[in-house]
C-alpha positions in Angstrom: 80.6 -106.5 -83.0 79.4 -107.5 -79.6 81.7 -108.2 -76.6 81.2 -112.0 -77.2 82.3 -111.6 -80.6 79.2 -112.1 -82.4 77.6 -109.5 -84.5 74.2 -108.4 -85.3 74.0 -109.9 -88.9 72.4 -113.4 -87.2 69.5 -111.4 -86.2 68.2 -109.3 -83.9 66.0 -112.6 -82.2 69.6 -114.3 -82.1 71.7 -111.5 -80.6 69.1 -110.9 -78.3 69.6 -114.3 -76.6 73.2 -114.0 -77.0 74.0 -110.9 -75.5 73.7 -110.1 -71.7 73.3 -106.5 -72.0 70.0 -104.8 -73.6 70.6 -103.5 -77.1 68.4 -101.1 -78.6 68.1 -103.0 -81.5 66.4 -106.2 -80.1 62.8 -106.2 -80.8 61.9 -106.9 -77.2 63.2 -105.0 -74.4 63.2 -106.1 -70.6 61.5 -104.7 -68.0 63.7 -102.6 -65.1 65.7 -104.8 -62.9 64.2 -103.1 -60.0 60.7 -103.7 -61.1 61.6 -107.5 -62.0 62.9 -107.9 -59.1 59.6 -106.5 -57.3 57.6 -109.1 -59.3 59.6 -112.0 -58.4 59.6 -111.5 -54.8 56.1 -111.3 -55.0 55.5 -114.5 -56.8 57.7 -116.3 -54.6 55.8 -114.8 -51.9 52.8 -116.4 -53.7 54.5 -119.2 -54.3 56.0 -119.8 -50.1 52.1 -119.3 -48.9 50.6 -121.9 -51.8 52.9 -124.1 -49.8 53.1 -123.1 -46.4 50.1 -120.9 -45.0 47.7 -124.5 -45.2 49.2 -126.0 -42.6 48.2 -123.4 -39.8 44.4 -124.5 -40.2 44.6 -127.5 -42.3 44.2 -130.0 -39.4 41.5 -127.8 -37.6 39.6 -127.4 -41.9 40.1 -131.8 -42.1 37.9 -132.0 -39.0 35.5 -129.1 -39.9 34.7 -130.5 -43.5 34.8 -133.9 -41.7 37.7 -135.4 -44.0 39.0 -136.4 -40.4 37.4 -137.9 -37.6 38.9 -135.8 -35.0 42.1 -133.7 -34.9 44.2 -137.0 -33.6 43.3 -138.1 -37.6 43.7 -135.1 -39.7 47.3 -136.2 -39.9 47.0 -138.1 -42.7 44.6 -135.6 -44.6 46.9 -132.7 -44.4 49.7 -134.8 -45.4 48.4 -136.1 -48.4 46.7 -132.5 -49.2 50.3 -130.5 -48.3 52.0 -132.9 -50.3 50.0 -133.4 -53.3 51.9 -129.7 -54.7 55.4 -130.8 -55.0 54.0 -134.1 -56.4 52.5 -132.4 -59.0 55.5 -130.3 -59.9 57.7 -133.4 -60.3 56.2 -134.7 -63.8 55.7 -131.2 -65.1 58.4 -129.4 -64.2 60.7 -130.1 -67.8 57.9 -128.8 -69.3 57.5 -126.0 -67.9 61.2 -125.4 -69.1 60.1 -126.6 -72.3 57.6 -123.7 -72.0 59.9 -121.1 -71.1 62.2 -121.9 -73.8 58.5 -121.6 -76.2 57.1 -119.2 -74.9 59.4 -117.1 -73.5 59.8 -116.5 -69.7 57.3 -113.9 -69.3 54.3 -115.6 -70.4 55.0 -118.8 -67.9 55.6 -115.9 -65.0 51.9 -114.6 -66.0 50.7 -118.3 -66.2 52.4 -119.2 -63.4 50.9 -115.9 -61.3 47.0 -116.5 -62.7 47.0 -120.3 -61.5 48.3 -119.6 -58.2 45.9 -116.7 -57.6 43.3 -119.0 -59.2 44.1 -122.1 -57.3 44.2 -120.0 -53.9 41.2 -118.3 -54.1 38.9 -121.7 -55.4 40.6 -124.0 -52.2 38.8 -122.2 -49.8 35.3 -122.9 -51.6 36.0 -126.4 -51.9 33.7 -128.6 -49.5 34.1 -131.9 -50.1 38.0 -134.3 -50.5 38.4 -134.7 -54.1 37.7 -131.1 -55.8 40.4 -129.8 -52.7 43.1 -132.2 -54.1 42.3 -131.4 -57.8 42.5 -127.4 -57.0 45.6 -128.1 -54.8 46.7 -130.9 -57.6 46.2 -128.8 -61.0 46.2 -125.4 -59.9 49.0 -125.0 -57.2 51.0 -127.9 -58.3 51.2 -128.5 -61.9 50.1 -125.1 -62.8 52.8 -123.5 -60.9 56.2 -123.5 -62.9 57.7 -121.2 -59.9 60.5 -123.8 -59.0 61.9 -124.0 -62.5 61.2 -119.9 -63.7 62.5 -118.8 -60.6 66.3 -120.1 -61.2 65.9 -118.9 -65.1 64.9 -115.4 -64.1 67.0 -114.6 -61.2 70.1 -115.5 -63.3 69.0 -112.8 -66.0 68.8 -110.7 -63.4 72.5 -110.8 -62.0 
């Protein structure tokens, strides 16, 4: 019997989402806390510059890929493209916890990784307005369950 009072006779699967602590009898075990914790702060590192880093050279990229008349217009341009991510995110962000509860959390933290890296490295090689909002749109927005894994995870964690 486990500290919560339940015992292992539900199952390992069911004990394993009951209990806080590891037990060697759960089919899957957790990776280190320290290493988790490595992981994490690189996604969210990921994560900060998907949102962040574009607006250093997005007003001077608007004007280059002529999106923007001048820098005086590229206002508008790097506010719709900035804020087309947590637009995105809005509409799919129960089902990302959907996922998580699926899935499990590790395979949305892999998803979430490969669409970030995926969506960052195809932005730069998009030329022309619409493929740079669908990249920024599908890849960086709705591809990125961050916001909603991060909470999940860092609570298993503490």
């Amino acid at each position: 019997q486990h500290a919560d009072g339940h015992t292992e006779e539900k199952g390992g699967a069911v004990c394993a989402k009951m209990c806080r602590a590891p037990n060697k009898a759960h089919a899957q075990s957790p990776m280190p806390a320290t290493s988790a914790i490595v992981a994490l702060c690189f996604v969210s590192a990921a994560h900060g510059y998907s949102l962040a880093a574009f607006f250093a050279f997005g007003g001077f990229l608007a004007v280059d890929m002529q999106w923007a008349t001048d820098l005086d217009h590229t206002g508008t341009v790097v506010g719709i493209l900035g804020t087309v991510i947590p637009a995105a995110r809005i509409p799919v962000s129960f089902l990302w916890g959907v996922a998580m509860d699926r899935f499990g959390r590790r395979p949305c933290l892999i998803a979430t990784c490969l669409n970030l890296m995926v969506g960052q490295v195809l932005f730069p090689f998009c030329t022309s307005w619409v493929p740079a909002l669908l990249v920024r749109f599908l890849f960086l927005g709705v591809g990125c369950g961050w916001v909603v894994l991060m909470g999940v995870c860092c609570n298993e964690l503490g």
